[in-house]
Short mmCIF file of the C-alpha atoms (twelve columns), coordinates in Angstrom:
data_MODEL
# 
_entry.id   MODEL 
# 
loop_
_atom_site.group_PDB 
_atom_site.id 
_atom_site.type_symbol 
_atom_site.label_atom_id 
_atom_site.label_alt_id 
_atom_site.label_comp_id 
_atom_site.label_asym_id 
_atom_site.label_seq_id 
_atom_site.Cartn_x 
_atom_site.Cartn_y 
_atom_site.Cartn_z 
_atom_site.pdbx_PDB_model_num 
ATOM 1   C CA . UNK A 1   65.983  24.117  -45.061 1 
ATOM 2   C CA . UNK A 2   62.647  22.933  -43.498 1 
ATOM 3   C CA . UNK A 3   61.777  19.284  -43.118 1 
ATOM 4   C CA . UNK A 4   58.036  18.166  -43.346 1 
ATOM 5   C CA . UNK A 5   56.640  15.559  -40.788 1 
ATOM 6   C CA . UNK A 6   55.911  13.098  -42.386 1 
ATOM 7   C CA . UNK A 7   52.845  10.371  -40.870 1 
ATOM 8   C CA . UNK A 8   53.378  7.087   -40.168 1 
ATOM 9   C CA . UNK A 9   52.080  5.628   -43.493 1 
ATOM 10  C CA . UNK A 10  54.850  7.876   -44.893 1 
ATOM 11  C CA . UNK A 11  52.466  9.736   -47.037 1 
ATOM 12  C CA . UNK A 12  52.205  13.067  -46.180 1 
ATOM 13  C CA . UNK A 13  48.547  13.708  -45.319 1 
ATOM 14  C CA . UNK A 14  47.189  16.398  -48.041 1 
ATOM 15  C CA . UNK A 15  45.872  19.599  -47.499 1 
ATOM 16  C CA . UNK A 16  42.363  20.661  -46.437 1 
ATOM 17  C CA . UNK A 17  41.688  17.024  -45.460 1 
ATOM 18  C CA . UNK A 18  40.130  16.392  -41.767 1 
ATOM 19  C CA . UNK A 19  42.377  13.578  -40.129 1 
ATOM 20  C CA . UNK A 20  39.919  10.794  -39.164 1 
ATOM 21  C CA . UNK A 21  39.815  10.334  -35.157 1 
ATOM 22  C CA . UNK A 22  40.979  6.992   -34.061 1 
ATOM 23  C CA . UNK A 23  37.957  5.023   -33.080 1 
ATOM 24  C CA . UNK A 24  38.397  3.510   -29.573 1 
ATOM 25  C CA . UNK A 25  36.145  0.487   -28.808 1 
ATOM 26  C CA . UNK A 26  34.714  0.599   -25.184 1 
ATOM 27  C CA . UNK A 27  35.129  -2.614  -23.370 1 
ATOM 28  C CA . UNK A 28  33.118  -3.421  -20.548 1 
ATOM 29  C CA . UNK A 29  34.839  -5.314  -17.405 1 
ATOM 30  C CA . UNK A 30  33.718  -8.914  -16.264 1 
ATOM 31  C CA . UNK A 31  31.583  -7.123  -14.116 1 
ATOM 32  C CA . UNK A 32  29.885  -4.931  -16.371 1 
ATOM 33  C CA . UNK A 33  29.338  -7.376  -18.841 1 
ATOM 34  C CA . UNK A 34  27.460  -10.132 -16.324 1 
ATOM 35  C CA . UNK A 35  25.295  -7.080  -15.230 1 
ATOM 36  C CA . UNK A 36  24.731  -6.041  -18.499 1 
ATOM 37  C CA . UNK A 37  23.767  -10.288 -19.611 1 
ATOM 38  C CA . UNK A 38  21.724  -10.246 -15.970 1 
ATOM 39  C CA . UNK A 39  19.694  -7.064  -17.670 1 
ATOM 40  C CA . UNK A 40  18.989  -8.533  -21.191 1 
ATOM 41  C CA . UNK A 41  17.163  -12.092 -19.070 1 
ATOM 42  C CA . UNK A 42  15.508  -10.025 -16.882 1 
ATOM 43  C CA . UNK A 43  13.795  -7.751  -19.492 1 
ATOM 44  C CA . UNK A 44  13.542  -11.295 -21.820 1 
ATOM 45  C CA . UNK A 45  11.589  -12.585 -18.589 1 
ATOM 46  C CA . UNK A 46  9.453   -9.492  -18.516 1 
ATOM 47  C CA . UNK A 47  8.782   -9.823  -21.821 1 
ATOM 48  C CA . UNK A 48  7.769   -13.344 -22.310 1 
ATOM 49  C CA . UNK A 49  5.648   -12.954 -18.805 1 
ATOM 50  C CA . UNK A 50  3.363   -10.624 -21.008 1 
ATOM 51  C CA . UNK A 51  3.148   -12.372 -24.200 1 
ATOM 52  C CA . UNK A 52  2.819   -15.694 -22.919 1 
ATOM 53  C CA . UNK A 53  -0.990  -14.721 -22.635 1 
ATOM 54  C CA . UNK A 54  -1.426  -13.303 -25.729 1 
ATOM 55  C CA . UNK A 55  0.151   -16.651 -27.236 1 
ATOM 56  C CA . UNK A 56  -2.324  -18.920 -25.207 1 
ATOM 57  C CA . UNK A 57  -4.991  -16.867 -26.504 1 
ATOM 58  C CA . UNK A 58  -3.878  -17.718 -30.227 1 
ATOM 59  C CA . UNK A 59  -2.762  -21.232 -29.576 1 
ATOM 60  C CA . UNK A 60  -6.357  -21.831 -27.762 1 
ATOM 61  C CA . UNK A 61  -8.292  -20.758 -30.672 1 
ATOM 62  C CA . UNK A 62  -6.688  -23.130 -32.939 1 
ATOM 63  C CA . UNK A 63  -7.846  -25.842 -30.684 1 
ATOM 64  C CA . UNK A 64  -11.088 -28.240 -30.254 1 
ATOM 65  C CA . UNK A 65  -13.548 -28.209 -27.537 1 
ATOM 66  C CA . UNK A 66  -11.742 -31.327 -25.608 1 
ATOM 67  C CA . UNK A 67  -7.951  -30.384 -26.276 1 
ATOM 68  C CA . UNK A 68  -8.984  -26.489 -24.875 1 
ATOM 69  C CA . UNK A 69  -10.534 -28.269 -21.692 1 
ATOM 70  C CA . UNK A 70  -7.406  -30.905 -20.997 1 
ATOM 71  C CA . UNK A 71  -4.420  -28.517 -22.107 1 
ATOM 72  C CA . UNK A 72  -5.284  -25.511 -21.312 1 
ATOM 73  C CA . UNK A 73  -2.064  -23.839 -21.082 1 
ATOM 74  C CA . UNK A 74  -0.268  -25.768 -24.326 1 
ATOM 75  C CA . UNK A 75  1.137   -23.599 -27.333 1 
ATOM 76  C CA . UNK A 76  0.625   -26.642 -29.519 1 
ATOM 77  C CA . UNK A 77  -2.736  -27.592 -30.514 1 
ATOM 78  C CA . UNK A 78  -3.340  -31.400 -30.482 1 
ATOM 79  C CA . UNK A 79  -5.782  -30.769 -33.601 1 
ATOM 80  C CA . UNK A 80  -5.146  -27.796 -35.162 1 
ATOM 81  C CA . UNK A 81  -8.775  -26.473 -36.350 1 
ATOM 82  C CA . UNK A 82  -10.367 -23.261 -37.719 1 
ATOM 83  C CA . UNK A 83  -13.951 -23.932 -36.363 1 
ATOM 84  C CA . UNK A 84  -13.932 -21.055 -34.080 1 
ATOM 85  C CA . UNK A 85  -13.111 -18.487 -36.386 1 
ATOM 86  C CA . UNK A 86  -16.181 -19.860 -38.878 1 
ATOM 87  C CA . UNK A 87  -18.492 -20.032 -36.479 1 
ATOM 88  C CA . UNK A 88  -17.748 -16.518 -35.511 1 
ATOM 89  C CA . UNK A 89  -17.705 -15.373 -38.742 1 
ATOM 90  C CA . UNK A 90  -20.551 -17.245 -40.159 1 
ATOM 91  C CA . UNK A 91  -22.926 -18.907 -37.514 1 
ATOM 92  C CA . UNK A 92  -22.789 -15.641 -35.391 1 
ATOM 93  C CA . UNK A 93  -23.396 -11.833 -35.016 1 
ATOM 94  C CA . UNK A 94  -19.517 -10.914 -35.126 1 
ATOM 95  C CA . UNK A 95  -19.555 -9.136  -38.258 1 
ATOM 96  C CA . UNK A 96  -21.817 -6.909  -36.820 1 
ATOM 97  C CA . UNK A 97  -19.872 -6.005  -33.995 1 
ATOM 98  C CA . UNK A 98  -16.954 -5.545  -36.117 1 
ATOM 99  C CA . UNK A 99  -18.763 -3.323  -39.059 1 
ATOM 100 C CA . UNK A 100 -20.163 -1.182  -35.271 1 
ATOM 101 C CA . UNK A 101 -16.572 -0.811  -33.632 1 
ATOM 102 C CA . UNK A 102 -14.815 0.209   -36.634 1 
ATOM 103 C CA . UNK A 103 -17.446 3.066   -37.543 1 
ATOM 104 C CA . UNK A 104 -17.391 4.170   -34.199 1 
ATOM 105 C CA . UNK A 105 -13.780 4.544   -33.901 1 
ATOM 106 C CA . UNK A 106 -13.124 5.871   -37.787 1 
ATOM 107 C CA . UNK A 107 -15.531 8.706   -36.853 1 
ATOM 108 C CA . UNK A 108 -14.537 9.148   -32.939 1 
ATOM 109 C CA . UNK A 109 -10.333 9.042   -34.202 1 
ATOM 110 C CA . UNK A 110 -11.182 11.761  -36.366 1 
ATOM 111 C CA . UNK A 111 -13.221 13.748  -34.259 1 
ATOM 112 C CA . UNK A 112 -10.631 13.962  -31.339 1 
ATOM 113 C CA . UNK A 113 -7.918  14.784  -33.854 1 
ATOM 114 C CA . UNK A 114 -10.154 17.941  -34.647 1 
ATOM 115 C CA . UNK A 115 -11.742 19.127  -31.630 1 
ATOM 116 C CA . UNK A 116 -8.856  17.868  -29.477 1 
ATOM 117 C CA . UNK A 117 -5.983  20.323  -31.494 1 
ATOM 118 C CA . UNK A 118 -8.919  23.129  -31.607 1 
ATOM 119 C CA . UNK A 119 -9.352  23.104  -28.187 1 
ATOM 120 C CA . UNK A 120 -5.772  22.752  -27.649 1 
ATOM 121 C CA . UNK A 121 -5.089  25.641  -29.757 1 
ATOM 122 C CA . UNK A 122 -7.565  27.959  -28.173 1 
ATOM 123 C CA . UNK A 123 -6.253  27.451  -24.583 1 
ATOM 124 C CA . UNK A 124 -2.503  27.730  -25.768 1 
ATOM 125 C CA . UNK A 125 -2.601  30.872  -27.726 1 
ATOM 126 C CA . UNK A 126 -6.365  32.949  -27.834 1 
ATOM 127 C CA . UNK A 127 -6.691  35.099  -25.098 1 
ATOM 128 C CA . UNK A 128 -10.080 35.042  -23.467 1 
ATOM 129 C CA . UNK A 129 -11.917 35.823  -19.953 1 
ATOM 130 C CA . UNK A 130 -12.217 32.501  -17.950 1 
ATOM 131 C CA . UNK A 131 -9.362  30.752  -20.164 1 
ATOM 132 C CA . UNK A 132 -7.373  29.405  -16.742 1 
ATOM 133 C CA . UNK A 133 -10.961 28.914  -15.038 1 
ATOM 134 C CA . UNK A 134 -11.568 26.629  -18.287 1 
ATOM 135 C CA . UNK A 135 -8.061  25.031  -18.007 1 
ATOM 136 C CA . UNK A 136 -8.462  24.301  -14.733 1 
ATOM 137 C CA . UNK A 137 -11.594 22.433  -15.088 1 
ATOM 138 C CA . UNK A 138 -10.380 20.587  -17.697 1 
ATOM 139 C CA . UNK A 139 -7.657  19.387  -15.460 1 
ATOM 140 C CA . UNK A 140 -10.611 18.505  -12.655 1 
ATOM 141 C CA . UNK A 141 -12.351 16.465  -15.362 1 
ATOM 142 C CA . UNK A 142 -9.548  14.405  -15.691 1 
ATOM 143 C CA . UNK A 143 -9.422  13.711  -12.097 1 
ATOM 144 C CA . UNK A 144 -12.857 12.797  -11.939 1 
ATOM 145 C CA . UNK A 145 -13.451 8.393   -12.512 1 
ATOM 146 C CA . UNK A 146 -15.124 7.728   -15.338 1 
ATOM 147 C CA . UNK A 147 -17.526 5.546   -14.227 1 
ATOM 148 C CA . UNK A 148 -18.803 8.422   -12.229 1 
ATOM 149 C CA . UNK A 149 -19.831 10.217  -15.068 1 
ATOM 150 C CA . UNK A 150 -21.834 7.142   -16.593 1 
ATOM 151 C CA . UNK A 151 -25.482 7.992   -15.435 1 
ATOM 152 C CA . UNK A 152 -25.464 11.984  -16.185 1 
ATOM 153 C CA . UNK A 153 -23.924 10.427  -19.636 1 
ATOM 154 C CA . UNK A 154 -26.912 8.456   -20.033 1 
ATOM 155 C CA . UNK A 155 -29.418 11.407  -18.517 1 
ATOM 156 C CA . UNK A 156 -28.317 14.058  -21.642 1 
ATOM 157 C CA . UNK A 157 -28.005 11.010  -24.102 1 
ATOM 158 C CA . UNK A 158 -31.731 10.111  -23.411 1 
ATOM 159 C CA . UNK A 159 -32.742 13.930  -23.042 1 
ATOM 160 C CA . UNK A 160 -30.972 15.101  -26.431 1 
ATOM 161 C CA . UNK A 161 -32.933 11.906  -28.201 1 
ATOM 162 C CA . UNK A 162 -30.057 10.173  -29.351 1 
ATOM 163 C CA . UNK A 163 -30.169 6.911   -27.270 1 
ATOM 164 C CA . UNK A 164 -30.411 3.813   -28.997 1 
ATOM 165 C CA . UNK A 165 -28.227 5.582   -31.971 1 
ATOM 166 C CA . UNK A 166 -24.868 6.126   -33.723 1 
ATOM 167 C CA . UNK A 167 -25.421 9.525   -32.738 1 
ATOM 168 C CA . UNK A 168 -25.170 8.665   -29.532 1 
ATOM 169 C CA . UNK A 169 -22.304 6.289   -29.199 1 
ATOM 170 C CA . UNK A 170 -20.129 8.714   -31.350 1 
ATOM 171 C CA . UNK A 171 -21.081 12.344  -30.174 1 
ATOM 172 C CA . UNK A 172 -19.745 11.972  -26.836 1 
ATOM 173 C CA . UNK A 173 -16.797 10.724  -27.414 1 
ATOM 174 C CA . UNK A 174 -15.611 12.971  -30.190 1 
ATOM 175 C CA . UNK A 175 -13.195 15.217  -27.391 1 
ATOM 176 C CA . UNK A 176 -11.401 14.351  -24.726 1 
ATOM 177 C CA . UNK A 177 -9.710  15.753  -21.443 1 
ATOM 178 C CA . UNK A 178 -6.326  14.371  -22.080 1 
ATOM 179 C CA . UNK A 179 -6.231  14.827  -25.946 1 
ATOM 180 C CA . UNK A 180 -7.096  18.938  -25.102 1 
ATOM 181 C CA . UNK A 181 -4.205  18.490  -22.394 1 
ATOM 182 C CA . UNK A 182 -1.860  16.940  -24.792 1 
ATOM 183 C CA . UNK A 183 -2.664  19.264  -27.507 1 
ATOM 184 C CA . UNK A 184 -2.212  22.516  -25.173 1 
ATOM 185 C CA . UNK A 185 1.110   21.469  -24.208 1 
ATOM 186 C CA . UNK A 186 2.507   21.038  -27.558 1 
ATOM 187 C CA . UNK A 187 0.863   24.213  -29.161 1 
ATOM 188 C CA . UNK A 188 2.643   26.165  -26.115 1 
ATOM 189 C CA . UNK A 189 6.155   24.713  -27.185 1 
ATOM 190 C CA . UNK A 190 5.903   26.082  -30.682 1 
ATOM 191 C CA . UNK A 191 7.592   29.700  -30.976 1 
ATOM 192 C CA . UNK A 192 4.872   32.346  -31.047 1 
ATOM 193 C CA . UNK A 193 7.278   33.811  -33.682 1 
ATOM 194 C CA . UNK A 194 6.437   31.171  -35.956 1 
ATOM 195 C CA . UNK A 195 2.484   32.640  -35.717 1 
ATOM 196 C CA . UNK A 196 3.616   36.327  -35.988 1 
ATOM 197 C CA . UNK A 197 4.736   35.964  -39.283 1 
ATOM 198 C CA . UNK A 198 1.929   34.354  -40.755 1 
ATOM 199 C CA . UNK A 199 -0.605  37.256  -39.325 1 
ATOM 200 C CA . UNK A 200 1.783   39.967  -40.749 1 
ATOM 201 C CA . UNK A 201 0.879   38.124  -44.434 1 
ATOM 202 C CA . UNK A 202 -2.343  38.456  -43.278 1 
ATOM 203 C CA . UNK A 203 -2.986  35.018  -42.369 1 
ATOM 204 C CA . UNK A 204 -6.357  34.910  -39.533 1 
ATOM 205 C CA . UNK A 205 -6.127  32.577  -37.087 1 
ATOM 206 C CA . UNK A 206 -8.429  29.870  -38.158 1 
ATOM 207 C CA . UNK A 207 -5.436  29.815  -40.942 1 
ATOM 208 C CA . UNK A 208 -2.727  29.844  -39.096 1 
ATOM 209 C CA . UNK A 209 -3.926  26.936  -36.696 1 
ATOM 210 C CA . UNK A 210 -4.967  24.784  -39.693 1 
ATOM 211 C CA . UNK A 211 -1.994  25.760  -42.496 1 
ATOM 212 C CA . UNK A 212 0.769   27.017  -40.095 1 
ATOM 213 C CA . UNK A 213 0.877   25.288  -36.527 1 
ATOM 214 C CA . UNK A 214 -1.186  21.868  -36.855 1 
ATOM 215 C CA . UNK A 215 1.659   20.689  -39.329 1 
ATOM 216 C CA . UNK A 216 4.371   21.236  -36.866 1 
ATOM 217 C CA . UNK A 217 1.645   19.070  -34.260 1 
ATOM 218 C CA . UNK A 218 2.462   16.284  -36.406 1 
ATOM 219 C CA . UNK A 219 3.892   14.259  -33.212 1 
ATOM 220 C CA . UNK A 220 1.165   15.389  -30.761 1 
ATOM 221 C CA . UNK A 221 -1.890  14.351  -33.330 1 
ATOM 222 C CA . UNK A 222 -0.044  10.778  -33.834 1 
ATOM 223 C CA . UNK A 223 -0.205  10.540  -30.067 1 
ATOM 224 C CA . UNK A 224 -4.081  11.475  -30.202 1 
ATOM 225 C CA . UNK A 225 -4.578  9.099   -33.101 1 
ATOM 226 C CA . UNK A 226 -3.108  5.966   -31.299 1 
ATOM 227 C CA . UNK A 227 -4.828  6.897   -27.757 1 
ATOM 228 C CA . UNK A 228 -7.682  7.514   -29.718 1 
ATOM 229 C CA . UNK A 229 -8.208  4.487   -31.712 1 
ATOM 230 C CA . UNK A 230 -7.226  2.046   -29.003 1 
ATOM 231 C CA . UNK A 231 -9.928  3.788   -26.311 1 
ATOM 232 C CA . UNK A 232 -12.896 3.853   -29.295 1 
ATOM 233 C CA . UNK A 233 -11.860 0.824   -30.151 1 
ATOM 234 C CA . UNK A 234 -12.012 -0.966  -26.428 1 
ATOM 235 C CA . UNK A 235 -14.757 1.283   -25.118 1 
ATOM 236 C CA . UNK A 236 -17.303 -0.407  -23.243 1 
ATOM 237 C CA . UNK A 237 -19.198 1.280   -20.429 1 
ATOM 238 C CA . UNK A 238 -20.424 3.837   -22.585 1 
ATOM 239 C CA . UNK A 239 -21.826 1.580   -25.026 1 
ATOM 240 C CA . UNK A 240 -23.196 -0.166  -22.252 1 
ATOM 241 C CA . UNK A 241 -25.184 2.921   -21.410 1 
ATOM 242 C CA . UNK A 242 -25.722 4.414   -24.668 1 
ATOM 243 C CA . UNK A 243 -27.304 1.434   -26.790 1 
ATOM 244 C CA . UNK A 244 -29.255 -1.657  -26.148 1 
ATOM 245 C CA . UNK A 245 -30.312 -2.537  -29.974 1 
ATOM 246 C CA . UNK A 246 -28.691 -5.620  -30.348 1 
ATOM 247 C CA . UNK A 247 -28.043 -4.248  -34.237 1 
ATOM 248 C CA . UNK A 248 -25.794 -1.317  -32.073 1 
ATOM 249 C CA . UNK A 249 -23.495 -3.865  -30.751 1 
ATOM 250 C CA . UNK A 250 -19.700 -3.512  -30.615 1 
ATOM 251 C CA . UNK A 251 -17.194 -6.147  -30.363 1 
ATOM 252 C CA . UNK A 252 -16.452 -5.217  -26.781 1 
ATOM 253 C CA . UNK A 253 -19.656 -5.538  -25.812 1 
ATOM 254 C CA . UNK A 254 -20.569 -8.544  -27.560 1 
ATOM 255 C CA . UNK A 255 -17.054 -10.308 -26.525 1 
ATOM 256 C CA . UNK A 256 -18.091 -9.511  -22.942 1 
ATOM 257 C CA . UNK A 257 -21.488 -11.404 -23.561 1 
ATOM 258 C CA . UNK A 258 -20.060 -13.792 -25.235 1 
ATOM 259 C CA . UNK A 259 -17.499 -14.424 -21.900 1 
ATOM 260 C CA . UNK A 260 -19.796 -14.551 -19.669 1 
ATOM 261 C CA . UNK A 261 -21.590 -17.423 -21.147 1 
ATOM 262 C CA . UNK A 262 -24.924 -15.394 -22.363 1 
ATOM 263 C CA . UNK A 263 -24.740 -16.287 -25.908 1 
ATOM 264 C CA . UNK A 264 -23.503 -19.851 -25.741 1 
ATOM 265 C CA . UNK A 265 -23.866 -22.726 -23.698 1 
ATOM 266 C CA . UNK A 266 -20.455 -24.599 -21.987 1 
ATOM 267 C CA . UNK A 267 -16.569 -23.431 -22.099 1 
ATOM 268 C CA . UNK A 268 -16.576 -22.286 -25.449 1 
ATOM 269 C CA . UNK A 269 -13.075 -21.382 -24.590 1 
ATOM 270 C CA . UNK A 270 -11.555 -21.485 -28.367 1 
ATOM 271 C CA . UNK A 271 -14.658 -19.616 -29.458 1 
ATOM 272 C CA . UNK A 272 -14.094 -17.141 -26.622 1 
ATOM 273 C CA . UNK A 273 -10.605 -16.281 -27.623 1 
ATOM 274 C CA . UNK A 274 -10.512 -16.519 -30.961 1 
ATOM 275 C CA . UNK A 275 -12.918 -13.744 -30.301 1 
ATOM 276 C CA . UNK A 276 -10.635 -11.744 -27.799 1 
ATOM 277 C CA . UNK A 277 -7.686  -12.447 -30.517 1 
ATOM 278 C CA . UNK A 278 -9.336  -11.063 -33.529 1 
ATOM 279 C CA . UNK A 279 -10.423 -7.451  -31.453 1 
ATOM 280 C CA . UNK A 280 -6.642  -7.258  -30.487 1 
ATOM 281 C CA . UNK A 281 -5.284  -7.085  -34.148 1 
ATOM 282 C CA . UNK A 282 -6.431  -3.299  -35.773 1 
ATOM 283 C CA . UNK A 283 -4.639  -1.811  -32.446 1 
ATOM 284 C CA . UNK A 284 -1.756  -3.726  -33.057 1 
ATOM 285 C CA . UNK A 285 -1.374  -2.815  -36.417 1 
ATOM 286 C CA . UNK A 286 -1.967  0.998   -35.523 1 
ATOM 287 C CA . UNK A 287 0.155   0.905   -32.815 1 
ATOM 288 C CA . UNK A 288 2.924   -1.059  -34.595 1 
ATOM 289 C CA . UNK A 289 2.535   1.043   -37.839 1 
ATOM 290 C CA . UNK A 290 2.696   4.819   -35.303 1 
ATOM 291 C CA . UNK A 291 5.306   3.603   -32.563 1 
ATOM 292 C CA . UNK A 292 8.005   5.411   -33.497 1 
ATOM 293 C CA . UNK A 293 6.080   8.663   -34.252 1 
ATOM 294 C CA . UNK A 294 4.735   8.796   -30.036 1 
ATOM 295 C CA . UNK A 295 5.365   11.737  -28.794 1 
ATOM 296 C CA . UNK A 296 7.693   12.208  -26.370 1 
ATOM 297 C CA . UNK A 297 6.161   14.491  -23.930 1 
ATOM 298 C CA . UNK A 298 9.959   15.613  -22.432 1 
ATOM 299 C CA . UNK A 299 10.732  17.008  -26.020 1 
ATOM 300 C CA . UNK A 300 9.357   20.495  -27.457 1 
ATOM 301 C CA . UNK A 301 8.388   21.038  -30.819 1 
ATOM 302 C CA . UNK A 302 10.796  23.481  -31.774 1 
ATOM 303 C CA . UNK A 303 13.306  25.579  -30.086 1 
ATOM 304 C CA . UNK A 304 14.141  29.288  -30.810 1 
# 
């Protein structure tokens, strides 16, 4: 006669049921738990030591003329006010250099997207004479300063006609260096087997960039979107070189004016950074809405 071993709950546990593994709490020493405290106020610190600016900026625009001048530094506006943000909106050329930086950098975001993965695409898989000679000046270009390459900017802006023109602030910026970089590297992590399959169904390869392998990009062309967007949207030595119509303003350009005093008289300091706060907000919404979607440039797209 056999005897069945029964659990401690003195059910027996039934058949084809998996036996749940105790779960053992980890509990850090004295030690580790002041080091781990010591972490969390030293990355609070860190933390507020880069907002704090950001919040004076705010604070500051809510505030008059006088209380701006004597408190410079306070959170808490004496008078709380909204006469900065009407003047800028009504007594001044902001909307202009709002309507100018947004077009720009709807039309330059969606260029790079395009020309970037193309690029990207071309390097990673087509095989062509001069393909390394092209990576590897691709790689130089990124070395290169890019104030350097302000005055041959403006020398082929001026010679193609275009100065003085949308044309010209968006054309060249619609590719860059690092979004071709980017784009190569994650193209190259994607298995070629993937690609071989689509040209057996007698996909080209026009096709199989746009329907097969951008798709899986998704991560990379969120990456190019945000760096994108922010670098159109806080561009300003190549507007400085490519436009001097006053119509053609953008907001960095104007905000830049308007800080160094050219378009008002006095501090101006609430004006100034009510200024500075509005230009921060669309990249803080993009980069807030996209943050978990950055690519992580340690991970591949998909393994074999």
């Amino acid at each position: 006669m056999t005897t069945t071993a029964v659990p401690a709950t003195g059910m027996p546990a039934p058949e084809g049921v998996a036996k749940k593994a105790p779960v053992r709490r980890v509990r850090l020493s004295r030690g580790g738990l002041i080091a781990q405290v010591i972490t969390y106020v030293l990355l609070a610190a860190v933390a507020i030591l880069y907002i704090f600016p950001f919040l004076i900026d705010v604070a500051t625009s809510f505030k008059t003329e006088p209380d701006a001048a004597a408190n410079p530094l306070s959170l808490i506006p004496q008078t709380w006010t909204s006469a900065a943000y009407q003047r800028l909106f009504f007594s001044s050329d902001f909307p202009i250099w709002f309507k100018n930086t947004a077009l720009v950098t709807v039309f330059v975001t969606a260029g790079r997207v395009f020309f970037d993965s193309l690029a990207g695409y071309a390097l990673a898989r087509l095989q062509f004479r001069g393909r390394n000679v092209v990576f590897a000046g691709l790689i130089a270009v990124m070395a290169v300063p890019g104030v350097v390459l302000l005055i041959p900017k403006f020398l082929v802006i001026n010679q193609l006609g275009i100065y003085d023109s949308y044309a010209g602030m968006i054309v060249p910026l619609l590719a860059d260096a690092a979004g071709v970089f980017i784009m190569k590297n994650f193209f190259e992590s994607i298995p070629v087997s993937i690609e071989e399959q689509a040209r057996i169904d007698g996909a080209g390869s026009f096709r199989i960039f746009w329907a097969v392998v951008l798709p899986m990009a998704r991560p990379a062309l969120i990456t190019i979107i945000i760096l994108s967007f922010q670098g159109s949207w806080n561009e300003l030595a190549h507007f400085i070189v490519s436009t001097q119509n006053p119509d053609l303003t953008t907001l960095t350009k104007g905000v830049a004016q308007l800080a160094s005093g050219q378009l008002s008289q006095g501090t101006q300091y609430p004006l100034k950074l009510a200024a500075g706060a509005i230009m921060t907000i669309p990249v803080a919404i993009v980069f807030f809405i996209f943050q978990r979607r950055i690519l992580n440039a340690s991970q591949g797209a998909v393994k074999e």
